[in-house]
PDBQT receptor file of N, H, CA, C and O in Angstrom, charges set to zero:
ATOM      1  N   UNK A   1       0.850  -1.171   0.000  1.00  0.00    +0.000 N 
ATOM      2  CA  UNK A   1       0.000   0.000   0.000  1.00  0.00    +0.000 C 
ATOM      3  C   UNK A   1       0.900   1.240   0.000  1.00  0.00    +0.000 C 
ATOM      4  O   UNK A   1       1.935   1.284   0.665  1.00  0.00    +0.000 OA
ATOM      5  N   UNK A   2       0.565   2.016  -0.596  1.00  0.00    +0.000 N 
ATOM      6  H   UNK A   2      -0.275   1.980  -1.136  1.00  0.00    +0.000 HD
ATOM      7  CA  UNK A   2       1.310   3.494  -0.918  1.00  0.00    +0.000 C 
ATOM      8  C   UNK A   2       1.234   4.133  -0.450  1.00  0.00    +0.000 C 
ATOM      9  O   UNK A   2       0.044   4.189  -0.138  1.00  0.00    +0.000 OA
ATOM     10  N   UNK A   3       1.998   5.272   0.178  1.00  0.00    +0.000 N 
ATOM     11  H   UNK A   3       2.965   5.226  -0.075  1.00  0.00    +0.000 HD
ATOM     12  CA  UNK A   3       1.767   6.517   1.556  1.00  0.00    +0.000 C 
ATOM     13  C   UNK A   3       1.067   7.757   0.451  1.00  0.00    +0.000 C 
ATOM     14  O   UNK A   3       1.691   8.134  -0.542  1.00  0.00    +0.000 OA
ATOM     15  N   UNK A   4       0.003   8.174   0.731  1.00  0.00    +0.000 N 
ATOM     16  H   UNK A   4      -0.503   7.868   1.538  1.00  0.00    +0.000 HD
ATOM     17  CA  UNK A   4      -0.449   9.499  -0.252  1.00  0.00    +0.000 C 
ATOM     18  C   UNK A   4       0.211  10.456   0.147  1.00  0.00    +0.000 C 
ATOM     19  O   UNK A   4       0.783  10.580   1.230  1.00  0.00    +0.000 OA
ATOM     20  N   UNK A   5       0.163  11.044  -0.567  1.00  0.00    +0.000 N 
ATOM     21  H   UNK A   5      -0.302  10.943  -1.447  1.00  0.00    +0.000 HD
ATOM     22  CA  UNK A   5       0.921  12.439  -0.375  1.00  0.00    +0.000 C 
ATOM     23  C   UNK A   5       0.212  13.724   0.827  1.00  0.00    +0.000 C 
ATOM     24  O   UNK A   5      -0.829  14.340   0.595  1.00  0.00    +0.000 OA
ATOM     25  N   UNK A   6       0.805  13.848   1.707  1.00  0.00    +0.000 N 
ATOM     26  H   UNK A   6       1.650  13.348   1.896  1.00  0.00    +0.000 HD
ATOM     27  CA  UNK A   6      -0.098  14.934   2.594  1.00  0.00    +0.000 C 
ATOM     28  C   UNK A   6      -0.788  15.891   2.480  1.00  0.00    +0.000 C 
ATOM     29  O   UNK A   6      -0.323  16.967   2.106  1.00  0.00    +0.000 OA
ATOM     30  N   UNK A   7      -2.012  15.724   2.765  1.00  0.00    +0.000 N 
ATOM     31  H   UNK A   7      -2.390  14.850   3.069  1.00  0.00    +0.000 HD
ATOM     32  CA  UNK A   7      -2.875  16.992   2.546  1.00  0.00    +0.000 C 
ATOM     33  C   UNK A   7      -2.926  18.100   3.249  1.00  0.00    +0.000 C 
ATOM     34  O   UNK A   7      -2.010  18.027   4.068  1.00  0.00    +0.000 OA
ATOM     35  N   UNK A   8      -3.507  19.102   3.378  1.00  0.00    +0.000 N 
ATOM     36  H   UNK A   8      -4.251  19.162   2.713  1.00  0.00    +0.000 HD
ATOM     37  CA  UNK A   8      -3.440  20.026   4.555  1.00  0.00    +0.000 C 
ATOM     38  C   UNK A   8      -3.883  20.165   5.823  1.00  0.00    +0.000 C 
ATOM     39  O   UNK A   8      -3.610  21.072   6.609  1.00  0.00    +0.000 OA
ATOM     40  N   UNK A   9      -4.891  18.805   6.059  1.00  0.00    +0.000 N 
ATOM     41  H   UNK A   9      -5.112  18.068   5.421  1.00  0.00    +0.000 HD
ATOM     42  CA  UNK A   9      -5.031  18.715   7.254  1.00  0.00    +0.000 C 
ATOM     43  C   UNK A   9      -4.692  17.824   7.859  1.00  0.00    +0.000 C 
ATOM     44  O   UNK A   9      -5.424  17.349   8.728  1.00  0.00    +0.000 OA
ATOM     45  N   UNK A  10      -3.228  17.221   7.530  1.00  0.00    +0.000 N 
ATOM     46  H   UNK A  10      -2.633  17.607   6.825  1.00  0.00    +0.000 HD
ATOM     47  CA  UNK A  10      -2.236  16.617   7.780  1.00  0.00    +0.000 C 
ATOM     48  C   UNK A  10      -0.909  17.398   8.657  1.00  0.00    +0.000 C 
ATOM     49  O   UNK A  10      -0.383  17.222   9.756  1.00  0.00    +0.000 OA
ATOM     50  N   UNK A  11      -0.680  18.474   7.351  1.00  0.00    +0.000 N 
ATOM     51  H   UNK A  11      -1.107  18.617   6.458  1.00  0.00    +0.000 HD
ATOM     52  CA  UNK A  11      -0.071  19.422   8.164  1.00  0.00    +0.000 C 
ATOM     53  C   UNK A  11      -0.455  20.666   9.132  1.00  0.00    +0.000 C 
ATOM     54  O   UNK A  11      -1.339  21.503   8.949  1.00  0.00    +0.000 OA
ATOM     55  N   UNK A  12       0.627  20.534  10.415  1.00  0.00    +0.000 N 
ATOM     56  H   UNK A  12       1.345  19.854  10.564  1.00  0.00    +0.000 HD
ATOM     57  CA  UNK A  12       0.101  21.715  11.197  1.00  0.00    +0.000 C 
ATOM     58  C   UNK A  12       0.625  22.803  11.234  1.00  0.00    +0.000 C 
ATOM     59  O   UNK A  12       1.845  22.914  11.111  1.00  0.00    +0.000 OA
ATOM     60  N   UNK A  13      -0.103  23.743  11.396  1.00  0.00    +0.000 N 
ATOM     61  H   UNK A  13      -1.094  23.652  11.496  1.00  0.00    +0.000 HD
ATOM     62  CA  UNK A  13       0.187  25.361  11.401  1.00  0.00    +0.000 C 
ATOM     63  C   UNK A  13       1.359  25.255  11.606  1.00  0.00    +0.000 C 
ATOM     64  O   UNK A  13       1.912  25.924  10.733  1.00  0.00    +0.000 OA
ATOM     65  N   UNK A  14       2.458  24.583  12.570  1.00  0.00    +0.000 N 
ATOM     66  H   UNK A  14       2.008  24.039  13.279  1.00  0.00    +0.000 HD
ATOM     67  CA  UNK A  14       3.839  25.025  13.052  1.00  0.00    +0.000 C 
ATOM     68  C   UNK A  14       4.375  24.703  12.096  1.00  0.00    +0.000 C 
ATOM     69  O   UNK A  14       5.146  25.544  11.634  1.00  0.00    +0.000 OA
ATOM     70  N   UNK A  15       4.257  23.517  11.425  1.00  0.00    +0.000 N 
ATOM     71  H   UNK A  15       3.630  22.834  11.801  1.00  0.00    +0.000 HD
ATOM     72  CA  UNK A  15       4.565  23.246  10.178  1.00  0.00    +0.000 C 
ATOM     73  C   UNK A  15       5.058  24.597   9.155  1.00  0.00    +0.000 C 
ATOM     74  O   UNK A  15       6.213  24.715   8.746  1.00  0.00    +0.000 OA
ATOM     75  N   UNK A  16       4.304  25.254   8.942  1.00  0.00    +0.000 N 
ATOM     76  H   UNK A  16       3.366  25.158   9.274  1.00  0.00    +0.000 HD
ATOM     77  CA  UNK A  16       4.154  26.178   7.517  1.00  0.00    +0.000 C 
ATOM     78  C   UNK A  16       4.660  27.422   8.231  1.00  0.00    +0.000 C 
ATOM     79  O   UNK A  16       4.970  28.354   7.489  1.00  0.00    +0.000 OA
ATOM     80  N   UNK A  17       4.799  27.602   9.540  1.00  0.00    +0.000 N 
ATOM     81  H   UNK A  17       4.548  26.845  10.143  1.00  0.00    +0.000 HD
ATOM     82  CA  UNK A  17       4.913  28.822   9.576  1.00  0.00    +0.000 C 
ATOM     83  C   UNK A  17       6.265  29.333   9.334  1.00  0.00    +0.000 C 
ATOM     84  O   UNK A  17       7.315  28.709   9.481  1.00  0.00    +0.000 OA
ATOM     85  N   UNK A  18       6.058  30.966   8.810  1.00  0.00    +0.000 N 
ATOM     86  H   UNK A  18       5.205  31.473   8.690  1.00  0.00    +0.000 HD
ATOM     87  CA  UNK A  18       7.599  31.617   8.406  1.00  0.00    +0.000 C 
ATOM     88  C   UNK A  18       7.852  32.366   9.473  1.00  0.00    +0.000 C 
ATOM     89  O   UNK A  18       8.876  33.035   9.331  1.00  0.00    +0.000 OA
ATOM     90  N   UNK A  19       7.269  32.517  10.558  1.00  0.00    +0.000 N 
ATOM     91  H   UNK A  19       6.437  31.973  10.673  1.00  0.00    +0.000 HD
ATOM     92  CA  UNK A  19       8.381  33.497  11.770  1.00  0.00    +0.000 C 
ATOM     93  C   UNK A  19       8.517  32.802  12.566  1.00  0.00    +0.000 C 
ATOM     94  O   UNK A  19       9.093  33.450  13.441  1.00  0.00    +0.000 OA
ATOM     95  N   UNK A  20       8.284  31.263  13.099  1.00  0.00    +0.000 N 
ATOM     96  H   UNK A  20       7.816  30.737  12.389  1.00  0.00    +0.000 HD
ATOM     97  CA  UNK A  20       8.743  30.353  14.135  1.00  0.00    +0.000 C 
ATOM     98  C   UNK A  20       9.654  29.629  13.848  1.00  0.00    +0.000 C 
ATOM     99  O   UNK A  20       9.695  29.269  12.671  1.00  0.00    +0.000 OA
ATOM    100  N   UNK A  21      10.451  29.261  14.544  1.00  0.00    +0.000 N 
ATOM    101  H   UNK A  21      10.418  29.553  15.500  1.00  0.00    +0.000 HD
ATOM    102  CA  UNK A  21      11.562  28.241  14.502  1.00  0.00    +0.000 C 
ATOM    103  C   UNK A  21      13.224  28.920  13.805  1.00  0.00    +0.000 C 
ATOM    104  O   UNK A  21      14.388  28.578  14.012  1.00  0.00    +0.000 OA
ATOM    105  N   UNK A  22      12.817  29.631  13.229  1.00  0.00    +0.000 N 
ATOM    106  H   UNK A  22      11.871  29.909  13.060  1.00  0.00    +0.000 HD
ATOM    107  CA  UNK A  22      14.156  30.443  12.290  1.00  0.00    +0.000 C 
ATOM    108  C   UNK A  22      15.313  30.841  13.028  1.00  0.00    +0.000 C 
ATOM    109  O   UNK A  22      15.171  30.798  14.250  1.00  0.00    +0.000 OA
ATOM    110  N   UNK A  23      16.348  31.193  12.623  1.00  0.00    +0.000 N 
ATOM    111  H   UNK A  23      16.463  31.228  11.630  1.00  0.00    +0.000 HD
ATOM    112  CA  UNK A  23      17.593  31.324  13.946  1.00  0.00    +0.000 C 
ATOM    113  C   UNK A  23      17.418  32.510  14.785  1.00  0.00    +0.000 C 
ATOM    114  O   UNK A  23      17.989  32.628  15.870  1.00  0.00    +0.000 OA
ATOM    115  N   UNK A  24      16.177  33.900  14.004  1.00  0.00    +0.000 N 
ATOM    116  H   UNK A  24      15.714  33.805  13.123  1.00  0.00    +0.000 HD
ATOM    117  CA  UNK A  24      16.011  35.159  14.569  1.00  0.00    +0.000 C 
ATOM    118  C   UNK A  24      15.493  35.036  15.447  1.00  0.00    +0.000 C 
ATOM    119  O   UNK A  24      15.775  35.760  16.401  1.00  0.00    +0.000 OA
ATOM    120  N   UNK A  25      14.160  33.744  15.584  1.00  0.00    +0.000 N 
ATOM    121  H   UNK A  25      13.931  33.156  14.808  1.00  0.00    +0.000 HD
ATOM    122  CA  UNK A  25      13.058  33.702  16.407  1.00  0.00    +0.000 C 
ATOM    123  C   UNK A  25      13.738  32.807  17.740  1.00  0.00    +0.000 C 
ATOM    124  O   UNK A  25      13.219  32.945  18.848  1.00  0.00    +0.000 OA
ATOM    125  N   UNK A  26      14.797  31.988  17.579  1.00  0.00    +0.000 N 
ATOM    126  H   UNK A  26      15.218  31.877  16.679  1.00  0.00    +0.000 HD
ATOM    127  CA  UNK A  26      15.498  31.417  18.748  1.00  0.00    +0.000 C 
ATOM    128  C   UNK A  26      16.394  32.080  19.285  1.00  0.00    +0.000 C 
ATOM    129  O   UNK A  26      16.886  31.747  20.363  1.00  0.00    +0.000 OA
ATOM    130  N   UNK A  27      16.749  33.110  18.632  1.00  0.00    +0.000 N 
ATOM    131  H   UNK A  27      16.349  33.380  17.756  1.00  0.00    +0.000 HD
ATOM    132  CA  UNK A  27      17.582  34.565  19.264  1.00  0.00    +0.000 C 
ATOM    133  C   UNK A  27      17.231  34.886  19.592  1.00  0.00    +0.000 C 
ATOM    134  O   UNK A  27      17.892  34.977  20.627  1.00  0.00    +0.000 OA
ATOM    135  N   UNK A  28      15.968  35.637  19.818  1.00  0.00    +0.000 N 
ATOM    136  H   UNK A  28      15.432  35.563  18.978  1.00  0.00    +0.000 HD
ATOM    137  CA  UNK A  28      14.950  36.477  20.246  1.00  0.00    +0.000 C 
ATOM    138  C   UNK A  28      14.418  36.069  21.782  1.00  0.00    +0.000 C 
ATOM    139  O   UNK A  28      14.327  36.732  22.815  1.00  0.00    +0.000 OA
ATOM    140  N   UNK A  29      14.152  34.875  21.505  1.00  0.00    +0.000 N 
ATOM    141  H   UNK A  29      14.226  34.337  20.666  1.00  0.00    +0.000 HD
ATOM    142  CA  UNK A  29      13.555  33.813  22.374  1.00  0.00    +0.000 C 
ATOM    143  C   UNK A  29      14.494  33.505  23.793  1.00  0.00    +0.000 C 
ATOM    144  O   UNK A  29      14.091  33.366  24.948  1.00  0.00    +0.000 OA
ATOM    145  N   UNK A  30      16.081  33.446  23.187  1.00  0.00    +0.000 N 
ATOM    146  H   UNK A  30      16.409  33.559  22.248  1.00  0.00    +0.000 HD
ATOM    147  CA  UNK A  30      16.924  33.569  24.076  1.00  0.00    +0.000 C 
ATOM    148  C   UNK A  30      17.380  34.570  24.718  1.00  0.00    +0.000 C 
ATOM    149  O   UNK A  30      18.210  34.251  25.570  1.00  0.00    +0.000 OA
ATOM    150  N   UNK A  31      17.171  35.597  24.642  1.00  0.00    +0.000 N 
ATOM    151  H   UNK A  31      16.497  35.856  23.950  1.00  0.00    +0.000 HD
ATOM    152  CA  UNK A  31      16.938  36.843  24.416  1.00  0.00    +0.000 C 
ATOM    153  C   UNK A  31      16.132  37.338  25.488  1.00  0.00    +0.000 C 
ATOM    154  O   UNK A  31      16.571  38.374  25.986  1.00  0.00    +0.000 OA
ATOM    155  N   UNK A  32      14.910  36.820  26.061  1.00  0.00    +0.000 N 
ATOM    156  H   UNK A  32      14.553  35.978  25.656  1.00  0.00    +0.000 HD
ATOM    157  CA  UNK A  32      13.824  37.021  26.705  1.00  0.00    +0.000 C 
ATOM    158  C   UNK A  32      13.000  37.897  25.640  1.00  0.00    +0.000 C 
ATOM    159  O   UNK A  32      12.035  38.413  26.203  1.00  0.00    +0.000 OA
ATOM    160  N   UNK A  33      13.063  38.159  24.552  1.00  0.00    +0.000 N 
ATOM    161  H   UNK A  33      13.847  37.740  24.095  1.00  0.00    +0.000 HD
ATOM    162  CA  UNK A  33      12.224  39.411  23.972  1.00  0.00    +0.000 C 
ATOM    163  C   UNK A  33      10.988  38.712  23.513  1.00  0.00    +0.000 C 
ATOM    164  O   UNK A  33       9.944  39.316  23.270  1.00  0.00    +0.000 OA
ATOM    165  N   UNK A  34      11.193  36.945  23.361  1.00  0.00    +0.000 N 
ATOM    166  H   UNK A  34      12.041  36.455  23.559  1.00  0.00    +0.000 HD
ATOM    167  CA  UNK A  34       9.691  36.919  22.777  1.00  0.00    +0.000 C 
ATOM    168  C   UNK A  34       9.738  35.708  24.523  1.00  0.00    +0.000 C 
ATOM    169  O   UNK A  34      10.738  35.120  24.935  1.00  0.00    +0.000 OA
ATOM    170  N   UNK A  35       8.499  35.695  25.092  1.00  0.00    +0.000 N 
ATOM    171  H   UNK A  35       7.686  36.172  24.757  1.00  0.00    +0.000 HD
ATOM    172  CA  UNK A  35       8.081  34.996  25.905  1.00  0.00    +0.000 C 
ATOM    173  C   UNK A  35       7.674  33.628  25.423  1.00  0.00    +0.000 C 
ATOM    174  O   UNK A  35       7.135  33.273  24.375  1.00  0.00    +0.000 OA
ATOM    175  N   UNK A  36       8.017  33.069  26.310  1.00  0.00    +0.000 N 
ATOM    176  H   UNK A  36       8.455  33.357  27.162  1.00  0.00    +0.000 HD
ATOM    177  CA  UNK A  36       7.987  30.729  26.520  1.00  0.00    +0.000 C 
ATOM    178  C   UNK A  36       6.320  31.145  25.772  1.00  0.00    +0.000 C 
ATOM    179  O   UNK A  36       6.324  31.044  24.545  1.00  0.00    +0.000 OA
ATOM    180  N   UNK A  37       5.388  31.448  26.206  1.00  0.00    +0.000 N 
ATOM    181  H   UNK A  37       5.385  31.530  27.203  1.00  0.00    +0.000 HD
ATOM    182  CA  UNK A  37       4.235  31.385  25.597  1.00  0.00    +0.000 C 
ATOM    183  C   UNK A  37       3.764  32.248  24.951  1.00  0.00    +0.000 C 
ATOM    184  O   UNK A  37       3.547  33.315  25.524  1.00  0.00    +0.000 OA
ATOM    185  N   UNK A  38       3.376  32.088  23.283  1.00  0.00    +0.000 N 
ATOM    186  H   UNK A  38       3.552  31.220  22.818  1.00  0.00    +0.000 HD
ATOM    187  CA  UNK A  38       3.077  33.389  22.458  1.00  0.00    +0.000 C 
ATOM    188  C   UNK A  38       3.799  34.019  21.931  1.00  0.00    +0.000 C 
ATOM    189  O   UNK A  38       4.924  33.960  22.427  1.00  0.00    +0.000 OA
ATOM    190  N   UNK A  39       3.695  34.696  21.037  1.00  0.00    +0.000 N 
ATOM    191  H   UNK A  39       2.781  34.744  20.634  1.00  0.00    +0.000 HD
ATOM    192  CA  UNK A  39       4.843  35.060  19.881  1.00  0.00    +0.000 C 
ATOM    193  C   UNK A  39       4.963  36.322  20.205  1.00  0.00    +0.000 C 
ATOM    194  O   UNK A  39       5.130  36.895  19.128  1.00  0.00    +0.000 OA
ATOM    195  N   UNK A  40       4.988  37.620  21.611  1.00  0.00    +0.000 N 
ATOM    196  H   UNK A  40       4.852  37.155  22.486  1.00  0.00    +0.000 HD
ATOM    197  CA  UNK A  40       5.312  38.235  21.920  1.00  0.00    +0.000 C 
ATOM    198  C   UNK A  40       5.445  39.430  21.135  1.00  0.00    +0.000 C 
ATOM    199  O   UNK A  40       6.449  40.137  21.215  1.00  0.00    +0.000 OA
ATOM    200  N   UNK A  41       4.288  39.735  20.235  1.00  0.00    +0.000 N 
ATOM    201  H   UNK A  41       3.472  39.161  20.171  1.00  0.00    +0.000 HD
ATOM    202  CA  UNK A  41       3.937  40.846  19.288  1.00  0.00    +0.000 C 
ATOM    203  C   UNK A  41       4.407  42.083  19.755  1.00  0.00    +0.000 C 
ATOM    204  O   UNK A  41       5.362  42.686  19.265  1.00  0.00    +0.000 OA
ATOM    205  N   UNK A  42       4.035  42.288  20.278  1.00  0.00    +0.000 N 
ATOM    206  H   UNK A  42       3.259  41.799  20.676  1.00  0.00    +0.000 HD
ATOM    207  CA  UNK A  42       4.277  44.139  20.621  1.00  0.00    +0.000 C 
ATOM    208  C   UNK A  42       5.499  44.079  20.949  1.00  0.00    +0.000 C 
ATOM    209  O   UNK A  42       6.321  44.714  20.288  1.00  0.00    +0.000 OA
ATOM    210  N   UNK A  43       5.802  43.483  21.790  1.00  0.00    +0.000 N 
ATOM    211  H   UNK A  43       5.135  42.967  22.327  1.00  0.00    +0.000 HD
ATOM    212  CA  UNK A  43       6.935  43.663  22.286  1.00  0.00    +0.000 C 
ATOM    213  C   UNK A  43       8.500  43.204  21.339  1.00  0.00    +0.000 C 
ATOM    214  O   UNK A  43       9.584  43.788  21.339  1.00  0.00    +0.000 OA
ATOM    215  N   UNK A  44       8.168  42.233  20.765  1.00  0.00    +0.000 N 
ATOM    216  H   UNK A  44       7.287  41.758  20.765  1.00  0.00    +0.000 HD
ATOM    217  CA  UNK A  44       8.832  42.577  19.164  1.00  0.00    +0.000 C 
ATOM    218  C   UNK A  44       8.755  43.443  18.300  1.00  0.00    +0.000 C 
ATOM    219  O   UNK A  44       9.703  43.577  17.526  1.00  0.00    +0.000 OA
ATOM    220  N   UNK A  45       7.785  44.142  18.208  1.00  0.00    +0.000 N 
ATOM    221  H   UNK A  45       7.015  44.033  18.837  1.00  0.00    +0.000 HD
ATOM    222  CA  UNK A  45       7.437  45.297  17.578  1.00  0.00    +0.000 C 
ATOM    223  C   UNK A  45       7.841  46.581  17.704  1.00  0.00    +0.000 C 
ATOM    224  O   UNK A  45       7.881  47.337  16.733  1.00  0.00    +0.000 OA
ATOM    225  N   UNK A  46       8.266  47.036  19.244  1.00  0.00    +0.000 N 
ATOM    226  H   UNK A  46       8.234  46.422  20.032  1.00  0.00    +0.000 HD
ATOM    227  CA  UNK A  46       8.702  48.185  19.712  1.00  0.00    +0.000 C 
ATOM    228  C   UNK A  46       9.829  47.717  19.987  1.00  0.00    +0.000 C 
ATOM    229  O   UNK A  46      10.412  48.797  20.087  1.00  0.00    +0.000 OA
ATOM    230  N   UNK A  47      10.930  46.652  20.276  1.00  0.00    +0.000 N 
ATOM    231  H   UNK A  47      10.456  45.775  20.195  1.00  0.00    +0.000 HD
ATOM    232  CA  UNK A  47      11.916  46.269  20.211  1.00  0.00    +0.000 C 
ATOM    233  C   UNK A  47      12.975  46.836  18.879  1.00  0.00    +0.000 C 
ATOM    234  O   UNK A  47      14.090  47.276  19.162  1.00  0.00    +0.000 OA
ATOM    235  N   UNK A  48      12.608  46.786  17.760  1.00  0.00    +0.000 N 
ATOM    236  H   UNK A  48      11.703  46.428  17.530  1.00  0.00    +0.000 HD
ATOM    237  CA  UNK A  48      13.069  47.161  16.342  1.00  0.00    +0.000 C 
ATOM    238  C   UNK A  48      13.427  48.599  16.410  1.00  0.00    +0.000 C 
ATOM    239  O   UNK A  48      14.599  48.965  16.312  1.00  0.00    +0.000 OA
ATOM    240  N   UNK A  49      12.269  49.561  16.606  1.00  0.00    +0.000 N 
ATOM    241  H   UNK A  49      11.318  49.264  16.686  1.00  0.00    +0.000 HD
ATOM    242  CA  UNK A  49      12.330  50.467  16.245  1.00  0.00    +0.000 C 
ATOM    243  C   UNK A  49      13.007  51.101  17.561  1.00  0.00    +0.000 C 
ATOM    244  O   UNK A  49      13.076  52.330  17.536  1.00  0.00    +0.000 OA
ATOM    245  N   UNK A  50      13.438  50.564  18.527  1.00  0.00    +0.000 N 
ATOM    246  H   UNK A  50      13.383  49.566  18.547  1.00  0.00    +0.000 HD
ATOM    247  CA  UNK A  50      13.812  51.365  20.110  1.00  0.00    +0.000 C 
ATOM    248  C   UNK A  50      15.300  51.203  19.894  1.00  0.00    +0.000 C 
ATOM    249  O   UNK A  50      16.218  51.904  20.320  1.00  0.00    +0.000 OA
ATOM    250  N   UNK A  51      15.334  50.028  19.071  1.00  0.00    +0.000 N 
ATOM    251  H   UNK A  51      14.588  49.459  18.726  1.00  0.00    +0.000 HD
ATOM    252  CA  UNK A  51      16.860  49.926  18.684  1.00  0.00    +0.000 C 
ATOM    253  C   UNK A  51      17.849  50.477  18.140  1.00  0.00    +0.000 C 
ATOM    254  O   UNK A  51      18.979  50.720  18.563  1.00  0.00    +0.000 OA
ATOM    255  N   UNK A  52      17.153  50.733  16.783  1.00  0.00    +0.000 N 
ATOM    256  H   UNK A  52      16.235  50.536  16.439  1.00  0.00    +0.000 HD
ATOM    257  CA  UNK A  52      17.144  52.019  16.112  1.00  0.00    +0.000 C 
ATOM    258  C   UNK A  52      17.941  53.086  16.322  1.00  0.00    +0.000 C 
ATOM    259  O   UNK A  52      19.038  53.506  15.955  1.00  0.00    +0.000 OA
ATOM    260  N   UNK A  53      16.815  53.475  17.209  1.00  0.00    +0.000 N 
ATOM    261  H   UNK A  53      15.923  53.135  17.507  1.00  0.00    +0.000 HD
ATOM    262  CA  UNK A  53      16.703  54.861  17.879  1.00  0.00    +0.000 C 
ATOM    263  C   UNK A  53      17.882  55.454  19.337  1.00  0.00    +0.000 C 
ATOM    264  O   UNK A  53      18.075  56.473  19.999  1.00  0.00    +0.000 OA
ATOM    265  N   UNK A  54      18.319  54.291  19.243  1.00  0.00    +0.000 N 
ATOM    266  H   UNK A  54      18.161  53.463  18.704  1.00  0.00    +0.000 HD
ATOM    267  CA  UNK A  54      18.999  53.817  20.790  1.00  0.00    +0.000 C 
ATOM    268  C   UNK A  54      20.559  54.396  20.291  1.00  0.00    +0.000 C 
ATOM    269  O   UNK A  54      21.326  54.944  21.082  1.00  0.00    +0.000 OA
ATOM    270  N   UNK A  55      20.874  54.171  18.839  1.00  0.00    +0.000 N 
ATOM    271  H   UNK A  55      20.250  53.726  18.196  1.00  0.00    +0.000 HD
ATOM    272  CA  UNK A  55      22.440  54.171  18.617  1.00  0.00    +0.000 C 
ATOM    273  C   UNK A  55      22.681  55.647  18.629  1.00  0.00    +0.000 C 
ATOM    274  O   UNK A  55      23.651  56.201  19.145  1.00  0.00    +0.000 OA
ATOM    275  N   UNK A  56      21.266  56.464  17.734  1.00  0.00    +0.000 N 
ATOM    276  H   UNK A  56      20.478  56.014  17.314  1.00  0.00    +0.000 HD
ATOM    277  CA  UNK A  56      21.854  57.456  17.470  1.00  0.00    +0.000 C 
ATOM    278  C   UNK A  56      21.052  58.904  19.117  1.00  0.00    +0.000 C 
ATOM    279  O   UNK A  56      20.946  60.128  19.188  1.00  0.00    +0.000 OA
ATOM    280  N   UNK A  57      20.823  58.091  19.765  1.00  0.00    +0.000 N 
ATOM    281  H   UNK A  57      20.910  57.097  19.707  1.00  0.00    +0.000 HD
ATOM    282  CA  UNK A  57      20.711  58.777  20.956  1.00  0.00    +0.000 C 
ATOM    283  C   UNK A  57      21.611  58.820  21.696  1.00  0.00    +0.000 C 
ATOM    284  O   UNK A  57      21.796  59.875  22.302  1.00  0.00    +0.000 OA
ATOM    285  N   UNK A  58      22.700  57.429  21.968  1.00  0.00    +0.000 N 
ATOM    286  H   UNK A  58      22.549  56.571  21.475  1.00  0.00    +0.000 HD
ATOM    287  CA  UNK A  58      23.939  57.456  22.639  1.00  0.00    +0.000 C 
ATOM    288  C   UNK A  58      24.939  58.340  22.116  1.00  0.00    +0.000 C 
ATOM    289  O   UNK A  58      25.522  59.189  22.791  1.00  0.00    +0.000 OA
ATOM    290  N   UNK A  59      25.180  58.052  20.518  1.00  0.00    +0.000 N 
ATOM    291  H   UNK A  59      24.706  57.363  19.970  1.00  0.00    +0.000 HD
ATOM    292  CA  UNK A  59      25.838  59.059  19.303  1.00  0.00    +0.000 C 
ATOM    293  C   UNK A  59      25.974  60.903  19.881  1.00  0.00    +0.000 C 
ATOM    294  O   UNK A  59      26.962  61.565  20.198  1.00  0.00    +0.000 OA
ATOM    295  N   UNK A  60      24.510  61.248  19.815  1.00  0.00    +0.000 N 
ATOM    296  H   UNK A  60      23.708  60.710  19.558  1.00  0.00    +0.000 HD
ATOM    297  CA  UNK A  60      24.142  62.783  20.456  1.00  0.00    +0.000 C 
ATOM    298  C   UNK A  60      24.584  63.197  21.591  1.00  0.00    +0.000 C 
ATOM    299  O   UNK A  60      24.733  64.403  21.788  1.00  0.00    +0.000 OA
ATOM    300  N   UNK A  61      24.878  62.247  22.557  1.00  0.00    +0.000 N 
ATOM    301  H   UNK A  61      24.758  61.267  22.397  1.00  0.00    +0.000 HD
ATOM    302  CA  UNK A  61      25.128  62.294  23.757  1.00  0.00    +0.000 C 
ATOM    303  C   UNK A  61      26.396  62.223  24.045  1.00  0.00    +0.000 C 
ATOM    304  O   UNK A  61      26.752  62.698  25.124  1.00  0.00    +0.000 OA
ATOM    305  N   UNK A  62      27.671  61.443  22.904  1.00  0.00    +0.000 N 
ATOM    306  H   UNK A  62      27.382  61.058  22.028  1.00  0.00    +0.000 HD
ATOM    307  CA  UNK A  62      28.940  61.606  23.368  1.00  0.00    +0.000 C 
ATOM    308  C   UNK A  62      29.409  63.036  22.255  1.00  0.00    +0.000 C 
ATOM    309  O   UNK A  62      30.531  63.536  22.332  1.00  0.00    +0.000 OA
TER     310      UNK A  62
């Protein structure tokens, strides 16, 4: 008997997804920036842009 080919409700969401598992998202993760539970939206979100903003505030300051 022949294995069919997988359908989609075979595969699971973690499966397909493009922002979990990647080396950014286990950086992050190690990181504390995204939390053990939940993909830690906002707070990834204002993370980026604080970063940013962070070099050329130290910059002004020396």
């Amino acid at each position: 008997m022949a294995k069919a080919d997988p359908t989609s409700a075979d595969v699971s969401a973690i499966d397909l997804s493009l922002v979990q598992g990647d080396l950014g998202f286990h950086l992050q993760r190690r990181l504390r920036l995204i939390p053990d539970i939940g993909m830690g939206t906002v707070r990834r979100a204002l993370q980026l842009p604080l970063s940013a903003v962070l070099g050329k505030v130290v910059k002004a300051l020396v």
